[in-house]
N, C-alpha and C positions, 0 to 999 in steps of 0.2 A: 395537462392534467394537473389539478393541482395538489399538493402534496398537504396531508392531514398533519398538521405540527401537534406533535403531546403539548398537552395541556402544561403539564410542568415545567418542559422547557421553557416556553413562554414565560410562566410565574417567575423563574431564574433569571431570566433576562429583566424583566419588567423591575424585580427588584433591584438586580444590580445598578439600570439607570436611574433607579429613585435615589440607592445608594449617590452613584456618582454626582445628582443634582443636588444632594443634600452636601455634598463638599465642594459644592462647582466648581467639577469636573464639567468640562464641554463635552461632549459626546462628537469625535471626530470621523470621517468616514471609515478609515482605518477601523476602528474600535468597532464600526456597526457593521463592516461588511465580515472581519473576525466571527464577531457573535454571532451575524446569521449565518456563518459558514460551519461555527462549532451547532448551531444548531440542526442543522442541515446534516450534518453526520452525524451528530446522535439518533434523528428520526430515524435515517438509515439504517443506524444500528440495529436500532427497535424492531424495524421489519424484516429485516436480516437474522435477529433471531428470534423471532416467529416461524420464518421458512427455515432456518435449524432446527429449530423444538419439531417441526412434520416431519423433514428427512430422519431425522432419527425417530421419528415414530414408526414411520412404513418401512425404514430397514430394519429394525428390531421385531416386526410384526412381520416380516418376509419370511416365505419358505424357501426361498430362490436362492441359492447361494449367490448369483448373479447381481442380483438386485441386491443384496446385503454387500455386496464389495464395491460395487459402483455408487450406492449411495452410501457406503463409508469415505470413498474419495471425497465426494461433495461435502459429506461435514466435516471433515478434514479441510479441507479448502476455506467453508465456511467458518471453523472456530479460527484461522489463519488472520482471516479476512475481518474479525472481531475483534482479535489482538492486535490488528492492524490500527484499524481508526480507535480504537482506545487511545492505542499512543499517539495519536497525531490530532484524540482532544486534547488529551492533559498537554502535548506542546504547543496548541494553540492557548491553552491557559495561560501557560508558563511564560509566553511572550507576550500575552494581553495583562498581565499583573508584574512583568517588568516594564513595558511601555508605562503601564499607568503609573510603576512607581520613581519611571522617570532615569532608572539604570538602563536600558536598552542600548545597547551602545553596537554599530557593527563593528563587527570583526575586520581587523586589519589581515589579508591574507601570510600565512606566516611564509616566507621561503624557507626550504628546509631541505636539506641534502638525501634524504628518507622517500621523499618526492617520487623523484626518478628508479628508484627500483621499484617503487609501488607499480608505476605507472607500464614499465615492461612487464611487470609481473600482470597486471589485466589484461596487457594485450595478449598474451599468453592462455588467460583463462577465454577472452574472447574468441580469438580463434580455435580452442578448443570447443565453446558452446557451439559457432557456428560448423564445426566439423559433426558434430551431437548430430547438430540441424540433418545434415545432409546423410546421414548415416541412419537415421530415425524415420527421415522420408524411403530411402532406400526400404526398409525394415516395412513399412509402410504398409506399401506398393507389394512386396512379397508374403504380407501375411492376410491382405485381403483374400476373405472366403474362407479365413480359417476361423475358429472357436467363436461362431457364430457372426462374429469381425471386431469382435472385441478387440480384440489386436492390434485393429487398425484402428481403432478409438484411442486408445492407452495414446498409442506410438503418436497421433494427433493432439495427444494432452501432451504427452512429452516435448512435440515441437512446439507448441504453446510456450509452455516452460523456460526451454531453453532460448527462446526468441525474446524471452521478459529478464531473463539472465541477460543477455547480449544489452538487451535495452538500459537496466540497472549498473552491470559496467562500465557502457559507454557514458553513460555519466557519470559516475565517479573518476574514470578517465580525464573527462571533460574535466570538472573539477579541480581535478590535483592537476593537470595541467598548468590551469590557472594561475597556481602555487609556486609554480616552477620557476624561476626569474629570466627573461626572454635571451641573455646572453648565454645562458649554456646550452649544450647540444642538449635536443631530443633526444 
């Protein structure tokens, strides 16, 4: 299916490479797979909050208490999820205007003694999420056939949840690892 790009974003792009031709600047792959990617999530964006602007029209316009609390999750989720790729244009910016201005530099990993309690402290939170997990399935299993089974919806968001916590630890785990200088104890 192919994806309808706004008009604007296009004009933004087209002018920046005119920009960059005009100080030749080469257009490298780096630069163009960047800008179709920040492109790519702003369209996202855009339809993403079109399908926010409905959910909160038909939860506002519900009689159902139900329906107004389940599609308050959804836009909850949804403005989450708007906050989200915002940030992750502007630091696609942020790294496409120090590449070009030629500061980019990577980071050297620091070693640092801060490291290692981090790193027991996730494992900690980890095994707690995954305790969540299994305690949420339990919860599950016992509240199907009640309140319609909403219950067992919720308790299926929640394992969701906590399954995307586990995921987001583990990488940061992964990470400070990294950091960690391979002579000291784990």
């Amino acid at each position: 299916m192919a994806r309808d790009w706004p008009p604007k974003s296009i004009k933004v792009i087209a002018r920046q490479r005119l920009k960059d031709s005009a100080w030749g600047i080469p257009e490298s792959p780096e630069f163009s797979s960047v800008q179709q990617l920040m492109t790519e999530i702003h369209s996202q964006t855009i339809q993403e909050e079109r399908l926010l602007s409905t959910y909160r029209e038909i939860a506002q316009q519900s009689t159902d208490p139900l329906i107004r609390f389940l599609l308050g999750l959804v836009v909850a989720d949804e403005e989450r999820h708007h906050e989200l790729t915002s940030r992750m244009i502007s630091r696609l910016r942020d790294e496409l205007s120090l590449s070009r201005a030629g500061t980019l530099q990577r980071r050297a990993s620091r070693r640092s003694g801060k490291a290692e309690p981090l790193i027991r402290s996730l494992d900690l939170f980890i095994e707690a999420e995954r305790g969540a997990i299994q305690e949420y399935e339990k919860l599950k299993q016992e509240s199907e056939g009640l309140a319609r089974d909403v219950f067992a919806l919720l308790y299926s968001t929640m394992i969701h949840d906590s399954q995307k916590h586990v995921g987001i630890l583990e990488f940061l785990r992964g990470r400070l690892s990294k950091t960690v200088s391979p002579s000291k104890p784990k």
